[in-house]
C-alpha positions in Angstrom: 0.3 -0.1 26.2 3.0 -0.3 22.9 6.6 -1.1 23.4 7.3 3.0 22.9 4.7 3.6 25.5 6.8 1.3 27.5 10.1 2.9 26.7 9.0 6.0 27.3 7.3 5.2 30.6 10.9 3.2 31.8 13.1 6.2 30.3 10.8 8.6 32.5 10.6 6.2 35.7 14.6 5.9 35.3 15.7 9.7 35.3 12.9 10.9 37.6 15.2 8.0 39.7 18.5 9.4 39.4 17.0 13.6 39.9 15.7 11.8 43.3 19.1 9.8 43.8 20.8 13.4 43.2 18.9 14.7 46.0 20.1 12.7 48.4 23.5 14.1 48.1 22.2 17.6 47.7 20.5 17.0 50.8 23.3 15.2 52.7 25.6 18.4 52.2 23.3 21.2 52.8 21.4 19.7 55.8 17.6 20.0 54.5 15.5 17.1 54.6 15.3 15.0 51.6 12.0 14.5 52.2 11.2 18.8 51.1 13.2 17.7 47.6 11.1 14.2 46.9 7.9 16.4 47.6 9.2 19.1 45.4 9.9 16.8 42.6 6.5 15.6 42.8 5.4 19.2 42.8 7.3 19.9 39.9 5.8 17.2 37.7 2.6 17.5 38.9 -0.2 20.4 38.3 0.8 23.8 38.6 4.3 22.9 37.7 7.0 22.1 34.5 5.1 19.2 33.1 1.5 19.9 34.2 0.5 16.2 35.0 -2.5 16.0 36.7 -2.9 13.4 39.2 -5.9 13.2 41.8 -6.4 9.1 42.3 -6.1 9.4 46.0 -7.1 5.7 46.7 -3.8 5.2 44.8 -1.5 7.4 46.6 -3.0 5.6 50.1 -2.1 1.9 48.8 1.3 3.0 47.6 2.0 5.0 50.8 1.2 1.6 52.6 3.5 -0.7 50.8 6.1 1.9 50.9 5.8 2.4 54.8 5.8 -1.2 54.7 9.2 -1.2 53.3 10.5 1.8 55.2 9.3 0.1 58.6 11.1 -3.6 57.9 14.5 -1.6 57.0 13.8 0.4 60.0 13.7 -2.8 62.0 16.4 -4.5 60.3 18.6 -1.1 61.4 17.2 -1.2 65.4 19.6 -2.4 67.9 17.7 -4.7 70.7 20.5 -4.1 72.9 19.5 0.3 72.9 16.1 0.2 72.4 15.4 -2.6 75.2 15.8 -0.2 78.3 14.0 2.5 75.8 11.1 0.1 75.4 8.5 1.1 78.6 8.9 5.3 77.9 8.2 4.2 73.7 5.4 2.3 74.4 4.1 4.8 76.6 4.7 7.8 74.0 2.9 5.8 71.4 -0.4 5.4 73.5 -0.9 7.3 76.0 1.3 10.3 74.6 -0.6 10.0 71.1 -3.8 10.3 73.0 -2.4 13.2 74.7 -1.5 14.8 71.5 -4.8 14.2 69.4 -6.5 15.7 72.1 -4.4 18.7 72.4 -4.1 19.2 68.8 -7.6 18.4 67.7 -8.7 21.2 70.9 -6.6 23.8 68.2 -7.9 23.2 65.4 -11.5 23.6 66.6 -11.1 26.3 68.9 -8.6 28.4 66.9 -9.3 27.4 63.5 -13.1 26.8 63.8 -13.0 23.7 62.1 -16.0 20.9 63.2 -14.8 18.2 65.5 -14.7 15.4 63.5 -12.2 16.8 60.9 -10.3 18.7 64.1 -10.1 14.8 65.5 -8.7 13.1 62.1 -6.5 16.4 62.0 -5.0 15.8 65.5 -4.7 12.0 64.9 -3.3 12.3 61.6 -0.1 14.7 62.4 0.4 13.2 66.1 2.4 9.9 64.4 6.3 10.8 64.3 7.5 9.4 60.9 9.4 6.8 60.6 11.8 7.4 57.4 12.3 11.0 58.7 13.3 9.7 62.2 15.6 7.0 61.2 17.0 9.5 58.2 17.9 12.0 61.3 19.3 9.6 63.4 21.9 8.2 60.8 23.3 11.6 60.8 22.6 12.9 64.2 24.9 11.2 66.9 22.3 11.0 70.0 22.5 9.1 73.1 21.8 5.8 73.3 18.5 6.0 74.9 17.4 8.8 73.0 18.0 6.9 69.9 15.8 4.1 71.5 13.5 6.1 72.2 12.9 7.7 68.9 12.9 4.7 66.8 11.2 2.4 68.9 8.0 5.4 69.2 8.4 5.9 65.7 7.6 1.9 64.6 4.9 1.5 67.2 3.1 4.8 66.9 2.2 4.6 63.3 -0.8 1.4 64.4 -3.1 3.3 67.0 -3.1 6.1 64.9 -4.1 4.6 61.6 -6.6 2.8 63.6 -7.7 6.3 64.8 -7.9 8.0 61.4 -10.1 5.4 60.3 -12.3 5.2 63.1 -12.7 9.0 62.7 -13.4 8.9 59.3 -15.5 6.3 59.3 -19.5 7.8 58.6 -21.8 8.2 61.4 -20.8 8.8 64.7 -17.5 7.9 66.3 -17.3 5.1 68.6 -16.5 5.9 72.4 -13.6 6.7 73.7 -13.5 3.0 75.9 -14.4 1.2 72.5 -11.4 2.9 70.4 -8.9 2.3 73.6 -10.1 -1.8 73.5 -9.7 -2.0 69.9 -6.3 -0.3 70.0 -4.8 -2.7 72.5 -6.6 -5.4 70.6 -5.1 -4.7 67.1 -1.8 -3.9 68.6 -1.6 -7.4 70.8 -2.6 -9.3 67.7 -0.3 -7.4 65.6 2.8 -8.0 67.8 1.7 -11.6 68.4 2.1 -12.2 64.7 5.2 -10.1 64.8 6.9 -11.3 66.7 6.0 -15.1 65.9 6.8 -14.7 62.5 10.2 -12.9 63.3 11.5 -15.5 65.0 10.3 -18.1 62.7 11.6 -16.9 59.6 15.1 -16.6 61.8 14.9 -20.3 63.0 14.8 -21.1 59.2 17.5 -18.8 58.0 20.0 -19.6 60.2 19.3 -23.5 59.5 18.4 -23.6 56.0 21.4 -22.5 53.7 20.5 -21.0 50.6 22.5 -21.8 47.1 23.4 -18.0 46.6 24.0 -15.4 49.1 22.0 -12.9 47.6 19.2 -15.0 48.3 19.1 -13.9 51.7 18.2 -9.8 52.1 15.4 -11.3 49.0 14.4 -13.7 51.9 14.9 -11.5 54.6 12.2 -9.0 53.2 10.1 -11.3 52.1 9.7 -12.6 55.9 8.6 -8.9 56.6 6.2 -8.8 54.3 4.4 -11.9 55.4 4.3 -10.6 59.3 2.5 -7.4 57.6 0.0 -9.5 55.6 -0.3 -12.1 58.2 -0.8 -9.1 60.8 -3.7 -7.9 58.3 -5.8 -10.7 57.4 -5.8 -11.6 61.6 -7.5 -8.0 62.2 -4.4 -6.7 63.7 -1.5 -3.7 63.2 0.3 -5.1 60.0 2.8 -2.0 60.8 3.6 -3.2 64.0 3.9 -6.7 62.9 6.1 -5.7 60.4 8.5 -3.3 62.6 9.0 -6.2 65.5 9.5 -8.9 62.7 12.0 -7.1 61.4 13.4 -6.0 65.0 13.8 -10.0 65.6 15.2 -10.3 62.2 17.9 -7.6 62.5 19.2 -9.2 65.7 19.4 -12.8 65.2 22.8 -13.2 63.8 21.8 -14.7 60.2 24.2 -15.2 57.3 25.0 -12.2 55.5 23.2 -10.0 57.8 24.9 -6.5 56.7 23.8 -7.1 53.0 20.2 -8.2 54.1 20.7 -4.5 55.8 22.2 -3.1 52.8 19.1 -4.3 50.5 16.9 -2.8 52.9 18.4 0.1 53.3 18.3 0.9 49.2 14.5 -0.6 49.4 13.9 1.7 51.8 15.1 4.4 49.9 13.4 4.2 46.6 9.9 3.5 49.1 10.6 7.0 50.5 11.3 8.5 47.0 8.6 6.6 45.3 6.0 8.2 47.9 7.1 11.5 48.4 7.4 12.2 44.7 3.4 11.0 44.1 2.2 12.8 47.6 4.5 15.9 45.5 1.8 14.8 42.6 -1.5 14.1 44.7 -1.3 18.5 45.8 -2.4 21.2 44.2 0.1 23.9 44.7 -2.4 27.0 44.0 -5.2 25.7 46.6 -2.1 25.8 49.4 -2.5 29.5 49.9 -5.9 29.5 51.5 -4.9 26.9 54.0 -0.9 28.7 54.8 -2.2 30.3 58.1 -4.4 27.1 59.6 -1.4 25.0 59.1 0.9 27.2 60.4 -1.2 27.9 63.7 -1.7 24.1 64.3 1.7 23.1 63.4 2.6 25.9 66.2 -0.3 24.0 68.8 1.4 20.9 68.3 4.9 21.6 68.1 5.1 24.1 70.7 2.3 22.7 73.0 1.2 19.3 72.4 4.3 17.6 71.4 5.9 18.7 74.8 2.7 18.1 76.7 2.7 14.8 75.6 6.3 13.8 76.0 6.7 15.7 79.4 3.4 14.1 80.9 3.7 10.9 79.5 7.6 10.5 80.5 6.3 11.5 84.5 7.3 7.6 85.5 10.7 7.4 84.0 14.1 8.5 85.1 15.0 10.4 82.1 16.7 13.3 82.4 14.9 16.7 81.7 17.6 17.4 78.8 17.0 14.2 77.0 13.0 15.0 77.2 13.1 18.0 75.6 14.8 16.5 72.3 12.5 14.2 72.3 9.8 17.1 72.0 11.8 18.8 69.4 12.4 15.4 67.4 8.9 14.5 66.8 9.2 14.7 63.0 6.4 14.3 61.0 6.8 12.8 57.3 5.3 11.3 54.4 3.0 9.3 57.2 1.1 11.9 58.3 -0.1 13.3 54.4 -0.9 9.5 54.0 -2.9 9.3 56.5 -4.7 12.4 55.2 -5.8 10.5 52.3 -8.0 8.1 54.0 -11.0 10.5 54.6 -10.4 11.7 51.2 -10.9 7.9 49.9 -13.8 7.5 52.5 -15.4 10.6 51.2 -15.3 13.1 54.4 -16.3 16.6 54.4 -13.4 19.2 54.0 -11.1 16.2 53.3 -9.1 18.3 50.6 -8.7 20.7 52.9 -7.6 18.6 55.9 -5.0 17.1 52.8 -3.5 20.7 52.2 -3.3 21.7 55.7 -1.4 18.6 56.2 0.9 18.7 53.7 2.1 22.3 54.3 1.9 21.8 58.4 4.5 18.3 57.3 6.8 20.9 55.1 7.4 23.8 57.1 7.8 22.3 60.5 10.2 19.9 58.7 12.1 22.7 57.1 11.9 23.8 60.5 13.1 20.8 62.8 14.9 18.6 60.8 18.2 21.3 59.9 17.8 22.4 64.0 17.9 18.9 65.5 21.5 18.8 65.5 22.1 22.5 66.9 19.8 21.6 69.7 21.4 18.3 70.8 24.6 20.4 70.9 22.7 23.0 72.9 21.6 20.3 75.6 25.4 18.9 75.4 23.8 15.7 74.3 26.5 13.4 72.4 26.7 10.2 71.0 26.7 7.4 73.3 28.9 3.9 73.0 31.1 3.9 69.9 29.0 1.9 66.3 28.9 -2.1 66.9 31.2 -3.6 64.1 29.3 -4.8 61.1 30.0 -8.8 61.1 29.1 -10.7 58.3 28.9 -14.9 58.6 28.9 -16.8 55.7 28.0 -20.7 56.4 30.7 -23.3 55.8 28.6 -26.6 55.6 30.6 -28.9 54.7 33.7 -27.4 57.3 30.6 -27.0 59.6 32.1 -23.7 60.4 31.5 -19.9 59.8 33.2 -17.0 58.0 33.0 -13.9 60.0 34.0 -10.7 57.8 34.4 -7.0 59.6 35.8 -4.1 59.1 37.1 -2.2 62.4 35.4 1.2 61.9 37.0 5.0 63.2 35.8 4.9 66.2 36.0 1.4 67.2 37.9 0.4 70.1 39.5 -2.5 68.4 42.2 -0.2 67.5 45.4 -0.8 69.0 44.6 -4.2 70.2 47.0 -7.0 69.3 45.3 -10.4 67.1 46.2 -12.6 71.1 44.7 -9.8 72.7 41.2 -10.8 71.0 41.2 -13.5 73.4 38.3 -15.2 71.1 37.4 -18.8 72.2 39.1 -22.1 71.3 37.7 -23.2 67.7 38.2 -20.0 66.3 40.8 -17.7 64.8 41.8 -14.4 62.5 43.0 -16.1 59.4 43.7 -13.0 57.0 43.7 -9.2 58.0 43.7 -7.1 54.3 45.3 -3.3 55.4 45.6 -1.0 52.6 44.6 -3.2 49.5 47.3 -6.1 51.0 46.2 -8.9 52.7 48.6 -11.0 55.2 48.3 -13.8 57.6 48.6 -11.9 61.4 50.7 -13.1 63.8 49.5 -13.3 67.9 51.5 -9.8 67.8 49.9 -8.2 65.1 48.3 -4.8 66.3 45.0 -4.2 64.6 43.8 -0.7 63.0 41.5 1.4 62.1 40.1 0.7 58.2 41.7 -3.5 58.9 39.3 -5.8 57.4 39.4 -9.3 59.3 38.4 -12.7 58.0 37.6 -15.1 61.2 37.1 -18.3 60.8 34.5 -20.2 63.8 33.3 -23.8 64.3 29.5 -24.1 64.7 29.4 -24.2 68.5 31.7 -21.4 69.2 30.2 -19.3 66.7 28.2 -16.5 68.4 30.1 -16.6 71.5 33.2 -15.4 69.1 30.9 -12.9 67.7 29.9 -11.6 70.7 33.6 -11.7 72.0 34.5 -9.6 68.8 31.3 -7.1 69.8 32.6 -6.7 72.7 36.2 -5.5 71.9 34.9 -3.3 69.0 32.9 -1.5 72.2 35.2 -2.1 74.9 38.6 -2.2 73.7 41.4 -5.4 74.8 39.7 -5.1 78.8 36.1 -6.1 77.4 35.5 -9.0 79.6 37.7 -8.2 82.5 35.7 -4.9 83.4 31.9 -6.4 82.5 30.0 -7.0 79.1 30.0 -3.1 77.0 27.3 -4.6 74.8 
């Protein structure tokens, strides 16, 4: 490769960047799915389209649809609040094994009945599209205000579910014949033990070191931060267990461990996670052929229907028997399994592993993952307003803590958000412990030392200064108000 060849390949890497960066906002204000104008930018470079470039390296596509997920999971993680997903835990786990199982069977039972298709690509169909997709999920739920347990819910079975189904996919893909159905549930639980094991082990590791090993430069951190994410993932691999779910609970631990400049390790990952989810839907866009789509319009369509309509419900409604959630709250989960990028990633692996039909099963992905998108993603918000389900606990401030060594002391920084509850409350009024204080409140572009008497606002940025032992229980105390207003602590812990 030349130094022009190099130009050229930056110049078109950069703009195909910024038309992707431009959909974001398009899609922010009209409500469609961002992940319909990646794909279609992929489309449009790709065969059948402006600049006609064929690409067909499916191998490829499936390594950099795994380090993208990769990505996409640890920012996920980073994002998840122990505190809403901890009641959530016992219904997610359940949705993402016994409620996947549920759903390949009930989908896979479609496409071979209805379709005609032979069981073993009906099987790697019904596995492939029963994974809800993570980016999609936590994309909806940044601008969907749900309840607090439906939110835990969702994002919790959308990092866990994406292990036993890869597992599943491969098994089914895999030549001969397919193991038994007592074999694939024992390798399952033994992958998924081994991956949150590592997981989980590594989490806390890499937080043990962060919060006792200061760095020279702040940005440092989010580089270390994902870094430690990466390793659960590999470490998760090379043990012979679910990488993905190592990744997503390292991350989890990560995310709530109060380390130093936790909202820009969140911020990092957040922009990470979005050039992952344009990177991949843009080559998926490239990896179809938009003229061999029409034969396979009505077979996607009718299984899309079977597993929206029938096995989606089936499985949430069945699996959900045990837990107190109300009927409402059940059937947005139904309606909020979105499928994503995962699922047309995971219809690359019998392409790579050379199975029968596996184009087909590709296209009839990919156009099942577009229109039910199209179809669920705009109407998610309609229907939790429908079910009169609304947000739940006003947004936990975003604290920041910078280490003081030598002081051995912390910096908190926040900013008291539109809904928080902080609002009104005077500086005294805080109540935060002895060792710690509100040194400098900037309002409007002005910064001022506040009084005892000062009443705090809405937009206030506060810089609190904490000694090393009272740290997190001033944190926590600040929490607390943000959630719970100046009687957080008389009435019982909000958080």
């Amino acid at each position: 490769m030349t130094v022009h060849d190099l130009n050229e390949l930056l110049f078109s890497g950069a703009l195909v960047l910024l038309i992707a960066v431009a959909a974001v906002r398009i899609s922010s204000r009209s409500g469609l799915p961002s992940l319909l104008l990646y794909l279609g930018i992929g489309v449009a470079i790709g065969q059948d389209g402006i600049f006609n470039v064929t690409f067909n390296n499916a191998e490829l596509t499936q390594v950099i649809g795994y380090a993208a997920l990769v990505v996409i999971l640890a920012e996920g993680g980073l994002g998840t609040k122990w505190q809403e997903i901890k009641p959530a835990l016992p219904a997610a786990v359940a949705l993402s094994t016994v409620g996947v199982a549920l759903s390949v069977g009930v989908t896979a039972a479609a496409a071979h009945y209805v379709i005609g298709l032979e069981w073993r690509q009906a099987l790697i169909i019904g596995a492939v599209v029963s994974s809800t997709d993570a980016a999609a999920v936590f994309s909806v739920l940044r601008r969907v205000p749900l309840p607090s347990r439906v939110t835990g819910v969702l994002e919790a079975e959308s990092g866990f579910n994406d292990a036993p189904v890869v597992i599943l996919v491969v098994a089914f893909s895999t030549a001969g014949p397919v193991d038994d159905w007592y074999m694939l549930v024992g390798k399952i639980a033994l992958e998924l033990a081994i991956g949150a094991g590592i997981g989980l082990a590594v989490g806390f590791a890499g937080a043990f070191g962060l919060r006792h090993v200061a760095l020279p430069a702040s940005g440092l951190y989010p580089i270390a931060v994902m870094a430690i994410a990466v390793i659960a993932y590999a470490a998760g691999a090379m043990a012979h267990g679910s990488g993905f779910l190592a990744v997503y609970l390292a991350a989890v631990v990560l995310g709530n461990s109060k380390l130093p400049h936790a909202p820009a390790s969140r911020g990092f990952a957040e922009g990470l996670g979005w050039i992952a989810q344009i990177g991949m839907f843009v080559l998926l866009g490239l990896l179809v052929t938009p003229h061999e789509l029409g034969d396979d319009l009505v077979p996607a369509l009718l299984i899309g229907l079977a597993l929206t309509m029938v096995a989606r419900p089936l499985s949430v409604f069945l699996t959900l028997l045990p837990f107190p959630i109300p009927k409402r709250e059940q059937v947005l989960l139904s309606w909020a399994g979105l499928r994503g990028a995962v699922p047309i990633i995971l219809a690359t692996i019998p392409m790579v592993s050379g199975v029968a039909d596996s184009t087909r099963i590709f296209n009839i992905v990919f156009v099942l993952v577009v229109v039910y998108t199209l179809i669920q993603g705009p109407t998610l918000p309609w229907l939790a307003k429908a079910l009169k389900l609304g947000p739940g606990a006003p947004s936990d401030l975003g604290i920041e803590s910078a280490p003081l060594e030598r002081l051995r002391g912390h910096l908190l920084s926040l900013t008291i958000g539109d809904d928080s509850r902080m609002h009104g409350v005077e500086v005294a009024e805080l109540r935060l412990p002895a060792g710690s204080a509100v040194t400098l409140v900037v309002r409007d572009g002005k910064s001022f030392v506040p009084l005892p008497t000062t009443v705090l606002r809405r937009g206030d940025e506060l810089l609190v200064v904490a000694t090393d032992p009272v740290r997190d229980a001033a944190e926590r105390r600040l929490l607390d108000v943000g959630q719970g207003g100046k009687l957080a602590g008389w009435l019982g812990r909000v958080s």
